[in-house]
N, C-alpha and C positions, 0 to 999 in steps of 0.2 A: 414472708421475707424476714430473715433473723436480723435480728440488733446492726449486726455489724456491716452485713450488705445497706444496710438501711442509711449506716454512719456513712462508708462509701458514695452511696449514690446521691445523698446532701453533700459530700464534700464534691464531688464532681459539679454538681450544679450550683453551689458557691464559686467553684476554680470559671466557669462557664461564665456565668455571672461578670463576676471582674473583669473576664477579658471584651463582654460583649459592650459595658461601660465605656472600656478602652477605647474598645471598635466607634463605640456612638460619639467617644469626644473627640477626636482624629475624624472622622466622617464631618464632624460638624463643624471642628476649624479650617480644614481644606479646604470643603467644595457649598459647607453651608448644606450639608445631609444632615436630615434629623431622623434616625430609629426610634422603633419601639422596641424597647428590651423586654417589655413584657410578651409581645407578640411574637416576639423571635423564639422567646423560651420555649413556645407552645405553638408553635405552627413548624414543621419544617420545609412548608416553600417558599415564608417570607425569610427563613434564616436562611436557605440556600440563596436566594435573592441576594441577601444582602452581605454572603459572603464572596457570591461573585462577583460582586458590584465595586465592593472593597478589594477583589482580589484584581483588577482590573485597573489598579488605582498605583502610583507612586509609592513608593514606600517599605523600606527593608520593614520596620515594624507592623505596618499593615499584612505586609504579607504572612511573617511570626503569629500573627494574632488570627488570620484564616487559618493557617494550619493548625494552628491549636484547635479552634473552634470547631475545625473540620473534624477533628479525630475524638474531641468530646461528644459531639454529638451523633455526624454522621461514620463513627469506626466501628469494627467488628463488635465492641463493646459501648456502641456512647449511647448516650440518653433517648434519644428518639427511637433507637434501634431494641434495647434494652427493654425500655417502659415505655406505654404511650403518654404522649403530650396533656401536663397537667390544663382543665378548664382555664379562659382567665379568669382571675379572681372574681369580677362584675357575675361573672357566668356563676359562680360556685355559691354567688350571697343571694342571687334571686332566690334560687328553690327556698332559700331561710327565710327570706322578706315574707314570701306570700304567704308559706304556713303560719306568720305571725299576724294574724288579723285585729283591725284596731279595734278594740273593745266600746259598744253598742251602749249609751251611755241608758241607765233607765227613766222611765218617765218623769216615777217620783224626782228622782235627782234633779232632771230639770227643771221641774220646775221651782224646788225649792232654790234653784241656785238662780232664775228668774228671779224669783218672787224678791230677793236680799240683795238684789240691782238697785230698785228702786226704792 
C-alpha cells in the first residue's frame, strides 16, 4: 500500500470515526442507547446493526449520519469492503502480553533479598 493510499484510508477512518461519536451521542440522549465505537469500527454486523437501528430513529441528522456511515464503510469503496476489519485492540496486545514472560527471579537473589528482611 503506498504513502498516500495509506494517508487516504486514515483519513477515512478518522471522517468514520467522528461521525460514529455523533451517532453514540444522539443514540444516547434520545433513547438512552449506548455503542461501542470500537466494536462498530471492526465488526460490520454490529455496525450495520447499529446503523439500522439509528436509521429507524427520528431524526433529519440521524439519518445524514447513516448515510454517511453507510457509504464509508458499507460503498463500492469503504472500509469494510476495501480492507478487512482491524483486531480490537485487547485482541492485538495479547499476542504481545504472552511473548513477554515475567522474569524467573534466581535463587541466590532470593534469598539474599530474604536474608536483609530480617
Amino acid at each position: 500500500m503506498s504513502a498516500l493510499e495509506q494517508v487516504n484510508l486514515t483519513t477515512l477512518e478518522n471522517q468514520a470515526f467522528a461521525l460514529m461519536s455523533r451517532l453514540h451521542v444522539i443514540l444516547r440522549r434520545q433513547n438512552g442507547r449506548i455503542t461501542d465505537i470500537e466494536y462498530m469500527r471492526i465488526d460490520p454486523g454490529y455496525c450495520r446493526h447499529v446503523l439500522d437501528l439509528a436509521a429507524r430513529m427520528d431524526g433529519d441528522d440521524l439519518a445524514q449520519i447513516c448515510e454517511k456511515l453507510e457509504a464509508l464503510y458499507f460503498g463500492p469503496d469503504g472500509l469494510f469492503v476495501r480492507t478487512p476489519p482491524k483486531p480490537p485492540l485487547l485482541a492485538r496486545l495479547a499476542p504481545q502480553q504472552a511473548a513477554e514472560k515475567p522474569r524467573q527471579p534466581q535463587a541466590d537473589e532470593e534469598r539474599a533479598y530474604v536474608g536483609r528482611l530480617r
